[in-house]
Backbone as ProteinMPNN parsed JSONL, in Angstrom:
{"seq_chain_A": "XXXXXXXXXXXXXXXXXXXXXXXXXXXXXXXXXXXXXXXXXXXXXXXXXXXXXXXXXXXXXXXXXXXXXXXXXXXXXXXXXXXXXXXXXXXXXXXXXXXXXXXXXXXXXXXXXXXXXXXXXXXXXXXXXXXXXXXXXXXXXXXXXXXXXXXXXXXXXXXXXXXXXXXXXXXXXXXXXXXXXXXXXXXXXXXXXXXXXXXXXXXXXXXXXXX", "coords_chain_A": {"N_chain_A": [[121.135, 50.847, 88.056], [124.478, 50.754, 86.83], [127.542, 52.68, 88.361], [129.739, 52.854, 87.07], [128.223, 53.232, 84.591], [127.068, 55.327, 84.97], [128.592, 57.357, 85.311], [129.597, 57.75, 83.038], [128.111, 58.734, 81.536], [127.955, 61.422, 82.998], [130.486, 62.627, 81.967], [130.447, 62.229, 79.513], [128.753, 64.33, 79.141], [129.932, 66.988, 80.599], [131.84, 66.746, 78.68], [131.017, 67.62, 76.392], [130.58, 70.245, 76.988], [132.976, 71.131, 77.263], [134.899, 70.206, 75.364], [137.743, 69.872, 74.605], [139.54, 70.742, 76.29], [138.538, 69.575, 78.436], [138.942, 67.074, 78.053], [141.328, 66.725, 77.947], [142.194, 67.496, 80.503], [140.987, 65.228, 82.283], [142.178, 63.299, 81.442], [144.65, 63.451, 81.913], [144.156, 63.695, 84.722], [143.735, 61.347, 85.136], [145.826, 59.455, 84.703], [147.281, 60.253, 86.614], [146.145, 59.933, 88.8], [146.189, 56.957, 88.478], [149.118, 56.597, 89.005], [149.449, 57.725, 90.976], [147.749, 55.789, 93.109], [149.04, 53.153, 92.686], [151.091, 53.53, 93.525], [151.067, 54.176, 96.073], [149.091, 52.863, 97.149], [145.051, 52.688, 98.141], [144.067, 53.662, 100.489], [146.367, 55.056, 101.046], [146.253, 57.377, 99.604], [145.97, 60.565, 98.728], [143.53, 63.117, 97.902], [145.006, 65.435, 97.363], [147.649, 64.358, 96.9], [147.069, 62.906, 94.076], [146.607, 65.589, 92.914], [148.81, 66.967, 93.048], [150.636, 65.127, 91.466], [149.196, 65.208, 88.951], [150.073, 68.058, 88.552], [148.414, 69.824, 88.479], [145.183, 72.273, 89.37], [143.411, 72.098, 92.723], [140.697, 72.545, 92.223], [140.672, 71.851, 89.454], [140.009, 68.797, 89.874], [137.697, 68.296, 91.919], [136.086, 69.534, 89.988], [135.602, 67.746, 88.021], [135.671, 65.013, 89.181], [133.853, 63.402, 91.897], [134.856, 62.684, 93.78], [137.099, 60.363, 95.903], [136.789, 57.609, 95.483], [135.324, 58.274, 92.998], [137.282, 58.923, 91.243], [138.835, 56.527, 91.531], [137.491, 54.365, 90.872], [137.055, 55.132, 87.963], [139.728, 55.468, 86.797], [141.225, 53.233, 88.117], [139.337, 50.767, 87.729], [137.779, 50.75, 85.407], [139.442, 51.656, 83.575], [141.55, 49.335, 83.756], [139.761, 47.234, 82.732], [139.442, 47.774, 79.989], [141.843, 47.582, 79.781], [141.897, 44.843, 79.578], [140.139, 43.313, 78.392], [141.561, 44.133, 75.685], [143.275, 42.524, 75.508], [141.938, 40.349, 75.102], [141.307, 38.189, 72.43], [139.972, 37.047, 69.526], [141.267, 35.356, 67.395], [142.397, 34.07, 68.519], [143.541, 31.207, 70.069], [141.721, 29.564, 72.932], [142.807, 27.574, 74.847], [145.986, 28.728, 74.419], [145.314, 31.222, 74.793], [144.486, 30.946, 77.7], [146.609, 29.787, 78.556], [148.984, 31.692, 78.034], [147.83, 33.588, 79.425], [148.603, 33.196, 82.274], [151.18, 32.217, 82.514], [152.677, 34.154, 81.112], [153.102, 36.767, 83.101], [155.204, 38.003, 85.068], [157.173, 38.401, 88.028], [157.691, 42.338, 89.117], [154.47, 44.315, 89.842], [152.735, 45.833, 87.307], [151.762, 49.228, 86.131], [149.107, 49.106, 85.825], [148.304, 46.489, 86.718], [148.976, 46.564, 89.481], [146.579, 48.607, 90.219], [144.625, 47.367, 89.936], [144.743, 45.424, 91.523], [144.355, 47.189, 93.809], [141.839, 48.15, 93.427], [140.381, 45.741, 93.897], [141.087, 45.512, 96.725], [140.027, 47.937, 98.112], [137.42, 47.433, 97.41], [136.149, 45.679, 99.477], [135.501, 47.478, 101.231], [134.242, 49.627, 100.71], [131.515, 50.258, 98.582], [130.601, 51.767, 96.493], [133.119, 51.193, 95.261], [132.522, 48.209, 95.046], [130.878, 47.546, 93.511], [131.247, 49.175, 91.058], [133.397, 47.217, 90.75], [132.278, 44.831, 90.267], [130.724, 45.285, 87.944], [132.818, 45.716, 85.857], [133.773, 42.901, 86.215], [131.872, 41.683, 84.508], [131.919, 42.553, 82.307], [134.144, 41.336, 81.189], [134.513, 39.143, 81.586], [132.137, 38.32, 79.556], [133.393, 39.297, 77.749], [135.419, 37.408, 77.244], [133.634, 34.787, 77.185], [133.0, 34.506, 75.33], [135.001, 33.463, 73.555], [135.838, 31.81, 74.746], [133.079, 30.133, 73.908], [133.845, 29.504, 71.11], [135.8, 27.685, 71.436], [134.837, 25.669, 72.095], [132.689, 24.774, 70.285], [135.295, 25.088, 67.678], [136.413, 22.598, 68.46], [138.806, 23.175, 69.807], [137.929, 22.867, 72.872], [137.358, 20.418, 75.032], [133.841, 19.358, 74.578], [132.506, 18.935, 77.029], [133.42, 20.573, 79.182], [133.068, 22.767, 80.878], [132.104, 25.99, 80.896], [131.569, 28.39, 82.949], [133.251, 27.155, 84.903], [136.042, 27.194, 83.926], [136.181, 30.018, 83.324], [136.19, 31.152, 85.857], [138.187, 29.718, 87.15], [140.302, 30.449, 85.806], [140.146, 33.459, 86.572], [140.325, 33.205, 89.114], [143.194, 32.462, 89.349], [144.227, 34.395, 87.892], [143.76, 36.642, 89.972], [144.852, 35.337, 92.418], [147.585, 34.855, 91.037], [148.235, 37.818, 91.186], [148.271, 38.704, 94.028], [149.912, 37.187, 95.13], [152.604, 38.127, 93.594], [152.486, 41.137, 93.815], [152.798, 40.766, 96.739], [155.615, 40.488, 96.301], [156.34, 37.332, 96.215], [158.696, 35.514, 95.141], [158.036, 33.425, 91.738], [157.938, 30.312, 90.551], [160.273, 27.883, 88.697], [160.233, 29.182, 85.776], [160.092, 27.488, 83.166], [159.643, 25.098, 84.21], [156.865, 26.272, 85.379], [155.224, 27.181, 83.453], [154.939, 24.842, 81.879], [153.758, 23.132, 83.759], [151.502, 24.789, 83.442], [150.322, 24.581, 80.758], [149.777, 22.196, 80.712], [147.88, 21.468, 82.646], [146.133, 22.798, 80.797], [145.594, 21.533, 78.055], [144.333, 19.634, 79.226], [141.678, 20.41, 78.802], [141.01, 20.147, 76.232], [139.358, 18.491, 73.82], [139.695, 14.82, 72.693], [142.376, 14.635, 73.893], [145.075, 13.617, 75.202], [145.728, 13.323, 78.708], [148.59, 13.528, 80.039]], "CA_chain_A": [[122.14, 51.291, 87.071], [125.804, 50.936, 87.449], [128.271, 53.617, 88.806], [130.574, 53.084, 85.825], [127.342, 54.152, 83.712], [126.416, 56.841, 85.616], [129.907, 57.985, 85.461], [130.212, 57.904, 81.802], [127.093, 59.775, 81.225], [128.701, 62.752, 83.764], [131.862, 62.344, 81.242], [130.217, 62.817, 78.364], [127.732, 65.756, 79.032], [130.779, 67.677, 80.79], [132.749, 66.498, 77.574], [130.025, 68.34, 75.335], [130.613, 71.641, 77.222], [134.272, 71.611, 76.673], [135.407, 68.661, 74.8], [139.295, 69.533, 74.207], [139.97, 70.869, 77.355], [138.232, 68.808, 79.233], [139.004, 65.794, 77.831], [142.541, 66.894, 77.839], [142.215, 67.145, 82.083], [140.492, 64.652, 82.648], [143.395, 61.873, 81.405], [146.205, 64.223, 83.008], [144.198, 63.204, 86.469], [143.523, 59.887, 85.279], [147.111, 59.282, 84.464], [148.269, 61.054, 87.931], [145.356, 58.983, 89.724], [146.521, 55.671, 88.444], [150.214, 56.058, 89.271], [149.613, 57.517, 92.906], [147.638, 54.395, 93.563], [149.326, 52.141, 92.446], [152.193, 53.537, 94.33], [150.895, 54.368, 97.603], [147.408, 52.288, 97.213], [144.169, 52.932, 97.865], [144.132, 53.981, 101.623], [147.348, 55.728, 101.693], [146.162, 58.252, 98.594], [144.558, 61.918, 99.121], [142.953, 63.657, 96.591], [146.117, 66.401, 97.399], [148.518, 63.493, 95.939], [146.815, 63.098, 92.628], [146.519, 66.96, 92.045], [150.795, 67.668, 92.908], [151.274, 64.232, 90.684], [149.246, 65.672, 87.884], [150.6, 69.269, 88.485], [146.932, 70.542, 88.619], [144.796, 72.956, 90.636], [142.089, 70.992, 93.147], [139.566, 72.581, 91.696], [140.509, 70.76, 88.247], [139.649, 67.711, 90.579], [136.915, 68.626, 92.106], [134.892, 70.172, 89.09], [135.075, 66.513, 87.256], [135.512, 64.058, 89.947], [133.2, 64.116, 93.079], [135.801, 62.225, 95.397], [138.716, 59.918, 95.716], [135.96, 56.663, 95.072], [135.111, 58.347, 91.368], [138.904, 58.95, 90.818], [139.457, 55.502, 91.78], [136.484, 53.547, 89.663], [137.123, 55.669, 86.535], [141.242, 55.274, 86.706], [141.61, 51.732, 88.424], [138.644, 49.69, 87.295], [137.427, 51.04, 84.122], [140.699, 51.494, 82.492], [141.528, 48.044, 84.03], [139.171, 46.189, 82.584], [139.787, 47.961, 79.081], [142.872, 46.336, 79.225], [141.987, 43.238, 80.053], [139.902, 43.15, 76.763], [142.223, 44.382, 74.672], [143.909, 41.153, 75.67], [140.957, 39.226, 74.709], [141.183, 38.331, 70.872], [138.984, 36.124, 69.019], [141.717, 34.762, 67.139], [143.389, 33.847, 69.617], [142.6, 29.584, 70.418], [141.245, 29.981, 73.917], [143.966, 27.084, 75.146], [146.659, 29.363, 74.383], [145.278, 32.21, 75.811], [145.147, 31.034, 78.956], [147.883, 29.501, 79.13], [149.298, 32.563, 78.257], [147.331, 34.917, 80.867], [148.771, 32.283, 83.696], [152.612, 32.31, 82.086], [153.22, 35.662, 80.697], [153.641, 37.661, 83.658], [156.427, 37.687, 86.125], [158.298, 39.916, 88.537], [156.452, 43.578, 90.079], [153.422, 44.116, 89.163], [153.298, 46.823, 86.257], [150.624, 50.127, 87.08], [147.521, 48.504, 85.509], [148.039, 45.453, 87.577], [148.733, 47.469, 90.871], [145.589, 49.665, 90.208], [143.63, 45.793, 89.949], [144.68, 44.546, 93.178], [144.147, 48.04, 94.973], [140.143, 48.124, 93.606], [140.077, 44.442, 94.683], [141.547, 45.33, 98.337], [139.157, 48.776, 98.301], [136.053, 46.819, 97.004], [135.932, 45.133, 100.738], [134.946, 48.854, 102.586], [133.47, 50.935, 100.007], [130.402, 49.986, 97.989], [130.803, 51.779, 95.365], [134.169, 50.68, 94.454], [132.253, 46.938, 94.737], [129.693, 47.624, 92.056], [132.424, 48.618, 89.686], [134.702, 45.543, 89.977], [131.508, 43.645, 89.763], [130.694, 45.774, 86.629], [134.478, 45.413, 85.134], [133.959, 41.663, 85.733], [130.878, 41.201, 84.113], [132.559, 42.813, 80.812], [135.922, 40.844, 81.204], [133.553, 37.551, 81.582], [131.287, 38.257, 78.898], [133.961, 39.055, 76.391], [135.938, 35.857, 77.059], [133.2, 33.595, 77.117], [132.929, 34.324, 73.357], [135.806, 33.203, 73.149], [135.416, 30.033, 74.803], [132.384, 29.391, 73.169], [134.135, 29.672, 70.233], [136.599, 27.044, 71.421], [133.702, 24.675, 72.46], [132.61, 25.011, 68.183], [135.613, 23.984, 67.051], [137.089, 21.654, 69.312], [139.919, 23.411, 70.76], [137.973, 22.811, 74.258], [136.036, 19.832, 74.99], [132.339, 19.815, 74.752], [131.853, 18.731, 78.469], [134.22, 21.209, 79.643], [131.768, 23.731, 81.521], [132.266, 27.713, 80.6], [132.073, 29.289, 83.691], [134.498, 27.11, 85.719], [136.582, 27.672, 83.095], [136.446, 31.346, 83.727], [136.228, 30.836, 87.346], [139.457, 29.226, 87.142], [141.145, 31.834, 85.065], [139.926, 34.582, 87.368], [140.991, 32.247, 90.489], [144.634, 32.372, 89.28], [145.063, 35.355, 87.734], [143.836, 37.294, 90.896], [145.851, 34.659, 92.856], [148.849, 35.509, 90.905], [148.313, 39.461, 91.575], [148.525, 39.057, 95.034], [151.43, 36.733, 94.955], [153.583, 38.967, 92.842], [151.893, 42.133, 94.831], [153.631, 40.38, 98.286], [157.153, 40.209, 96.284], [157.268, 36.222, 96.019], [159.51, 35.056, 93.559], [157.3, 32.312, 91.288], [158.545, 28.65, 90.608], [161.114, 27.607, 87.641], [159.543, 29.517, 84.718], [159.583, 26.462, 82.353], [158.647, 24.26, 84.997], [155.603, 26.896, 85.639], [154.474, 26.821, 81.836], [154.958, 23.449, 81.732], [152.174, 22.657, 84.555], [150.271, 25.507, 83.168], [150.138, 24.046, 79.576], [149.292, 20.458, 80.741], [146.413, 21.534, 82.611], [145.21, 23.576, 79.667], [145.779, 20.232, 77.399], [143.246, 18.341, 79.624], [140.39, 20.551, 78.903], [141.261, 20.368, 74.885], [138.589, 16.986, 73.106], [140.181, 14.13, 72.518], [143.582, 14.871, 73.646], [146.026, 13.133, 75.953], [145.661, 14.355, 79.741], [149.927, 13.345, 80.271]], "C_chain_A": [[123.517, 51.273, 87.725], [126.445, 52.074, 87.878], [129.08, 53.933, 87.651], [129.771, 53.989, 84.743], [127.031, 55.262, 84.061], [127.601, 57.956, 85.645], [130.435, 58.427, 84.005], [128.958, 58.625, 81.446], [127.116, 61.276, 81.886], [129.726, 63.163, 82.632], [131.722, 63.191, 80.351], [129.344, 64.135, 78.449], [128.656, 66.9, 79.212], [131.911, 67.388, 79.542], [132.138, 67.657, 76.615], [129.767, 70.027, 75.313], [131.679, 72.108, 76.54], [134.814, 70.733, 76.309], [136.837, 69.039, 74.9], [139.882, 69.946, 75.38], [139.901, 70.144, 78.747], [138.509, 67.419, 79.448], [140.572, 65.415, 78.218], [143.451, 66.124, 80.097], [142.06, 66.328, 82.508], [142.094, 63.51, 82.63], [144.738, 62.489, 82.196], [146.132, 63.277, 83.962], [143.947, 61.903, 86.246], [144.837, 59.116, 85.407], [147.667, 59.373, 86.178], [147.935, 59.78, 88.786], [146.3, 57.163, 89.879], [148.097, 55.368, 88.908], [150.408, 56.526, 90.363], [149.113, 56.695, 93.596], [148.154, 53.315, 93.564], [150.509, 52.465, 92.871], [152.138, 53.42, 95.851], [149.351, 53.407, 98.161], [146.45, 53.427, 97.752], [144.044, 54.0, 99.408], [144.941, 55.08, 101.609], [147.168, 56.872, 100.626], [145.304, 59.592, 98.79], [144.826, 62.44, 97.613], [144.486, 65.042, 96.033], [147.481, 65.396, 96.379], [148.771, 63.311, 94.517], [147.202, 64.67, 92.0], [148.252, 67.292, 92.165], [151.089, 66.334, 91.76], [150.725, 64.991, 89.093], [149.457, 67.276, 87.507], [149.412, 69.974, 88.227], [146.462, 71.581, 89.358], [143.326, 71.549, 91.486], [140.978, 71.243, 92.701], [139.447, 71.673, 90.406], [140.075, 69.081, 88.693], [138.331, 67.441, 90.433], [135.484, 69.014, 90.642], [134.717, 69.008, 88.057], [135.049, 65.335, 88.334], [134.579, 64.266, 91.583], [133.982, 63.695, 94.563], [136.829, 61.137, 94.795], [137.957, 58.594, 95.239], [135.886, 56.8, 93.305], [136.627, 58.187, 90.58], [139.237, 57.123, 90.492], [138.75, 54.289, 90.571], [136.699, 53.55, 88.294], [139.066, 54.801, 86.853], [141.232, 53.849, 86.898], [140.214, 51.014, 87.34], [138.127, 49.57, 86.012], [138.755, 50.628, 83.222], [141.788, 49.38, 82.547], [140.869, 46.845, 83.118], [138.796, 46.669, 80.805], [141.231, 47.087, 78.794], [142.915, 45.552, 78.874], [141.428, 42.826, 78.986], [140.452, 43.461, 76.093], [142.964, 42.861, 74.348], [142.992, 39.959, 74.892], [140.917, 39.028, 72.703], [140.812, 37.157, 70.382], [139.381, 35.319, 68.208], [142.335, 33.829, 67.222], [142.752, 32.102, 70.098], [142.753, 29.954, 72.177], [142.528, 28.982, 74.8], [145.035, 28.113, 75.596], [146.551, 30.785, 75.054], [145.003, 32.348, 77.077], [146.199, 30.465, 79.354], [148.786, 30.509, 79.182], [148.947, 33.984, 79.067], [147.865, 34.387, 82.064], [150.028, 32.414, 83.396], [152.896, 33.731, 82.036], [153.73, 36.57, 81.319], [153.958, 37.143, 84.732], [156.694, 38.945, 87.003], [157.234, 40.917, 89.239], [155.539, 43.65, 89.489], [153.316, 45.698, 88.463], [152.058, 48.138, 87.124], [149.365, 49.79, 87.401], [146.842, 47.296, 86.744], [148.015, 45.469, 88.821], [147.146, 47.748, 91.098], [144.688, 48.572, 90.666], [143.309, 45.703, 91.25], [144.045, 46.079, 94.23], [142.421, 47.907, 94.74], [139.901, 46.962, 94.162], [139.51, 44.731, 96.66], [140.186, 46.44, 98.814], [137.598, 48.696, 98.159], [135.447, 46.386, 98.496], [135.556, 46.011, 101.709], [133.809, 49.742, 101.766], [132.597, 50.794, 98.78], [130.222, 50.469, 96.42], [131.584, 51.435, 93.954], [133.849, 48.875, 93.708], [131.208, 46.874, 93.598], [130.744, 48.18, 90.842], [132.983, 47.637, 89.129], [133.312, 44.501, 90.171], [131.378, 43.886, 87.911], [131.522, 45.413, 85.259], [134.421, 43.81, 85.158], [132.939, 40.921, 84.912], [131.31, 41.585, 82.721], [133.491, 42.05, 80.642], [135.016, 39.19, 80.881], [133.057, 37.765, 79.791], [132.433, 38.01, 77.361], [135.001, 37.808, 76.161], [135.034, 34.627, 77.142], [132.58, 33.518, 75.94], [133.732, 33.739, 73.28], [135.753, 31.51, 73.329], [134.644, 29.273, 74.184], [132.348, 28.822, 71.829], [134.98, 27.798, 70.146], [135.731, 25.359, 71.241], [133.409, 23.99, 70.339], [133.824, 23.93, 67.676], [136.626, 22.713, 67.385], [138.37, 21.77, 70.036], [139.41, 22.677, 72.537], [136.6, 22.103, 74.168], [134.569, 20.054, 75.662], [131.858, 19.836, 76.239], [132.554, 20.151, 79.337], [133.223, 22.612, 80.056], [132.413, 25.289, 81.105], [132.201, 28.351, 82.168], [133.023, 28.494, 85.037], [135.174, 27.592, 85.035], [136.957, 29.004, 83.738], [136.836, 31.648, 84.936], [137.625, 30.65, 87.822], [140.677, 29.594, 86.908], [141.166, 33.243, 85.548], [140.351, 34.04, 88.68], [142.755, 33.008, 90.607], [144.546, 33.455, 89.179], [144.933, 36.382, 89.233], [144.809, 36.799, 91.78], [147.251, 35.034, 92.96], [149.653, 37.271, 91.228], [148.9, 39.751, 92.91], [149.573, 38.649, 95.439], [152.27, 37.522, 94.62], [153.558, 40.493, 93.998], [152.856, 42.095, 96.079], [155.132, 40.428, 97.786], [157.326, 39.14, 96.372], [157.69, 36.182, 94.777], [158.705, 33.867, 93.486], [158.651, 30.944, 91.129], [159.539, 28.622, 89.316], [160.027, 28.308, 86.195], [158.923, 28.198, 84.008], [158.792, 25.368, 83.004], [156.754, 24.691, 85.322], [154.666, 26.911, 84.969], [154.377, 25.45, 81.596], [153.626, 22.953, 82.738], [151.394, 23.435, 83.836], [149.45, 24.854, 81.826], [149.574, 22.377, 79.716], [147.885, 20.509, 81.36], [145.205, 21.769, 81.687], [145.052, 22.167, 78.584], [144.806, 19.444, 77.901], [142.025, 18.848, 79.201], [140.438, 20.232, 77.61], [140.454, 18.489, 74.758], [139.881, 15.906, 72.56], [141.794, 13.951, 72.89], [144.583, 14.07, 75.301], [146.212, 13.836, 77.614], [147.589, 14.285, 79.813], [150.966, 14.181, 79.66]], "O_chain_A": [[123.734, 51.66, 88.873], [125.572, 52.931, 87.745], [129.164, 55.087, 87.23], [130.193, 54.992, 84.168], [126.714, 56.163, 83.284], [127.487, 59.144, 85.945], [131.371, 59.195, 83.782], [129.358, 59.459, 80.634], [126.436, 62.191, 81.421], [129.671, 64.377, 82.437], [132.262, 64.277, 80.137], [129.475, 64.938, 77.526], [128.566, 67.825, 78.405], [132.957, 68.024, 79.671], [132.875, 68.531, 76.158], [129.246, 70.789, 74.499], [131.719, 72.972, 75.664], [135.486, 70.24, 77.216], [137.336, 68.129, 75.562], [140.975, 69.406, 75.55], [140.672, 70.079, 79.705], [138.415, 66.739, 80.47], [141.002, 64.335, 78.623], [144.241, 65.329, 80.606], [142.869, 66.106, 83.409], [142.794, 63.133, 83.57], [145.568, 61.919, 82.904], [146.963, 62.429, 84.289], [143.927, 61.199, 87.255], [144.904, 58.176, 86.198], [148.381, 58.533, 86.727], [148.688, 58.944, 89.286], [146.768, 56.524, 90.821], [148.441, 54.214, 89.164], [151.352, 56.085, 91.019], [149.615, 56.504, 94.704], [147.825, 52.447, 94.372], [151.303, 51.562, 92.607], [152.875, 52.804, 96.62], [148.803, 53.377, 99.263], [146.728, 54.623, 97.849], [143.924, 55.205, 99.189], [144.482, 56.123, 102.074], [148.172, 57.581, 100.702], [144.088, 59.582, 98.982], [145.664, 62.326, 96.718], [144.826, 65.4, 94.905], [148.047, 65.811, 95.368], [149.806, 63.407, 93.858], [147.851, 64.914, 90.983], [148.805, 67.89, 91.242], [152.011, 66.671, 91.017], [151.537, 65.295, 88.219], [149.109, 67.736, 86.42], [149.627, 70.983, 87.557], [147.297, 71.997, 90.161], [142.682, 70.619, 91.001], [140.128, 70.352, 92.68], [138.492, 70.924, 90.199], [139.854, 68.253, 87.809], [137.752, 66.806, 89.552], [134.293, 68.707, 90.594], [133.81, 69.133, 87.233], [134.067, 64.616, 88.145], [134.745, 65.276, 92.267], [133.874, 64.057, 95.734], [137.249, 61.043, 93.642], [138.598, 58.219, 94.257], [136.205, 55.928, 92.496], [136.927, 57.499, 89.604], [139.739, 56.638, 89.478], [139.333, 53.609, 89.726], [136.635, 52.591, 87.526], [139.259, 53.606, 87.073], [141.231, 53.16, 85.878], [140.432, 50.866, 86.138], [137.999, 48.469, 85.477], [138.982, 49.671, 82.482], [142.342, 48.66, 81.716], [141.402, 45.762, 82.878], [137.921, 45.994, 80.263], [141.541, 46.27, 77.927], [143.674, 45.162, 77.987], [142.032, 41.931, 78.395], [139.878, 43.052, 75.084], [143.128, 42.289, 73.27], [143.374, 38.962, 74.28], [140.452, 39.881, 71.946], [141.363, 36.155, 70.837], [138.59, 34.439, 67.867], [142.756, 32.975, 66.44], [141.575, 31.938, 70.42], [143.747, 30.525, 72.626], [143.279, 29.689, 75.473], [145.142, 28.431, 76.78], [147.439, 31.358, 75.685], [145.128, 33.407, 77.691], [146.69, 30.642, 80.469], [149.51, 30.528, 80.177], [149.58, 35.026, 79.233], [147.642, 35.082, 83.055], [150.438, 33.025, 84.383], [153.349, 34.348, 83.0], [154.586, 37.295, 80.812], [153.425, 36.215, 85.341], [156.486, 40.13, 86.745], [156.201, 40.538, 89.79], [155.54, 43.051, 88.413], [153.791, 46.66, 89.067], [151.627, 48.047, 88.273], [148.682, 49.923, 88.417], [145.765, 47.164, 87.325], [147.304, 44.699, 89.466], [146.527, 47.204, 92.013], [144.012, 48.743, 91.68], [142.274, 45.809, 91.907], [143.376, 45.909, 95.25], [141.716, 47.606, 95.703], [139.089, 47.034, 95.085], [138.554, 44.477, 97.393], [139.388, 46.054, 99.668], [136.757, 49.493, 98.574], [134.287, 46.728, 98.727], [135.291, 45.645, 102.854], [132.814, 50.335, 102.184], [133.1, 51.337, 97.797], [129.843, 49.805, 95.455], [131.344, 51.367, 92.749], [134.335, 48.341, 92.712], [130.968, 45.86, 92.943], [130.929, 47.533, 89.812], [133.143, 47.207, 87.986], [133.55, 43.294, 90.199], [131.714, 43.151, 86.982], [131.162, 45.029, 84.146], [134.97, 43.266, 84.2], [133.074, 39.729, 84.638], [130.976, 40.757, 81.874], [133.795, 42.109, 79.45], [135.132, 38.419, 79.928], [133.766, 37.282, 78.908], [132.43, 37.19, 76.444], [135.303, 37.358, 75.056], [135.553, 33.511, 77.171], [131.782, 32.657, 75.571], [133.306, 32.825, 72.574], [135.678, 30.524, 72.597], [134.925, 28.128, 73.831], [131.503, 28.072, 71.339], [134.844, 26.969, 69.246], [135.962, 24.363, 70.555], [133.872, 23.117, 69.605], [133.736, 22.735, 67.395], [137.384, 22.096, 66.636], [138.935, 20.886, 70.68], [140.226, 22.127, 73.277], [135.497, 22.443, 73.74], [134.215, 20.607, 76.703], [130.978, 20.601, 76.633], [131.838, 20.62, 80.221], [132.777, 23.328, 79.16], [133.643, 25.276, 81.153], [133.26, 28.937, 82.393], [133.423, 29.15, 85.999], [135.208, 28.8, 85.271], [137.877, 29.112, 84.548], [137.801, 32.39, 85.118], [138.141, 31.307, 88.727], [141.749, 29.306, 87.441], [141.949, 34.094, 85.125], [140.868, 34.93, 89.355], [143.295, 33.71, 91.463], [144.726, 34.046, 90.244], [145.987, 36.887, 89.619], [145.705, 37.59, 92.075], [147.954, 35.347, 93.921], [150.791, 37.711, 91.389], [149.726, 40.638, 93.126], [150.326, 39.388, 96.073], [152.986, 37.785, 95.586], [154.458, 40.781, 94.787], [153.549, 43.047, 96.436], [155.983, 40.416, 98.675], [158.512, 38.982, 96.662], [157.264, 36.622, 93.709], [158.474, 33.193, 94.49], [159.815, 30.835, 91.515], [159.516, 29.748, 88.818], [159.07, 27.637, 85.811], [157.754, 27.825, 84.111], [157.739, 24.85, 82.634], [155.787, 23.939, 85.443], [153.502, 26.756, 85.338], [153.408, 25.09, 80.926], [152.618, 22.434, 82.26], [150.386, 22.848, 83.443], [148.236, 24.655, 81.816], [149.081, 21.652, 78.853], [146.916, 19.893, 80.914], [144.046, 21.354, 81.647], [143.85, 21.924, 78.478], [144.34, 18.559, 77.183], [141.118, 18.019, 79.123], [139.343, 19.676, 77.535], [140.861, 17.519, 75.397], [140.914, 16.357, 72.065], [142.453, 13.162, 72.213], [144.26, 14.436, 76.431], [146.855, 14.884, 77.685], [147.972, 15.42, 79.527], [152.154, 13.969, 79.907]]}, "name": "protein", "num_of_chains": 1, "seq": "XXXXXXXXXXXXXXXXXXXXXXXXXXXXXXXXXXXXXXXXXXXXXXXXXXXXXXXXXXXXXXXXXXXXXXXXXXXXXXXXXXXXXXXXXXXXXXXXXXXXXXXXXXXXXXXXXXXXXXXXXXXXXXXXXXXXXXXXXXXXXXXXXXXXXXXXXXXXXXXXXXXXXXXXXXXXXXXXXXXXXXXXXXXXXXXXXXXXXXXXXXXXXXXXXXX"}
């Protein structure tokens, strides 16, 4: 069983004791959590940080979270990878949406996208954090390869065109781009940047002009 599940079944039972108060705390420290990581990362964060950011006592910590790992899973990777589906929309021609997950963002990286790269970097020591962001990618996958398959249907994306490079490819970059941005480089000529991005995306599309 996952950690995420096992974490949301803690959630909810301690939800069921005190739902409005609890529920209330809980996002305070989730809130606090996510913007002292993503300020100071993953390493440089004590559990003392979160509780003065969300103006708490430690026991309000303590009596829902069992350490700085649960803090970190629930806040970074969960809420992370809610995002990342929200993004995902079925209307959306699969083309366009990656071309627009590879274009769209520029510049620092916002909290959400901080929080990303720190479970990434924290996934590499601490086991539990790596069964989350496997978890978080196995939802992020699943719900875009509806999408693709969608594309496959009606010819936005040709038939040969394999599904999980595809994804592969789209999880390549965008992590890619995280860490790029993350380091402070400045990216390439915007239009010039969309412009490669959009021509690649054009080759996977049936019948259509690779040039």
């Amino acid at each position: 069983m996952y950690v995420v599940s096992l974490m949301e079944t803690k959630r909810d039972a301690a939800a069921s004791e005190k739902p409005q108060e609890a529920d209330e705390i809980r996002e305070q420290l989730l809130e606090a959590a996510a913007r002292v990581f993503a300020s100071k990362g993953y390493a440089g964060t004590k559990i003392l940080d979160i509780v003065r950011e969300a103006g708490l006592s430690s026991g309000a910590v303590y009596g829902r979270f069992e350490s700085k790992n649960a803090l970190l899973i629930e806040a970074v990777v969960t809420r992370a990878i809610k995002a990342a589906s929200e993004r995902v929309r079925a209307d959306r021609p699969v083309a366009d949406f990656i071309a627009r997950s590879l274009t769209d963002r520029q510049g620092p990286l916002n909290t959400t996208e901080a929080i990303q790269l720190e479970a990434y970097v924290a996934a590499r020591r601490e086991p539990e954090v790596a069964e989350a962001v496997a978890e978080a990618r196995r939802r992020w996958r699943f719900a875009l390869k509806r999408t693709v398959r969608t594309a496959h249907a009606d010819g936005t994306l040709s038939p040969g065109a394999d599904v999980e490079s595809i994804l592969y490819f789209m999880e390549t970059m965008r992590l890619g781009l995280l860490l790029l941005r993350g380091a402070g480089f400045a990216p390439p000529d915007p239009d010039q940047w969309d412009a490669l991005i959009r021509r690649i995306v054009r080759s996977l599309a049936a019948g259509q002009d690779n040039g």
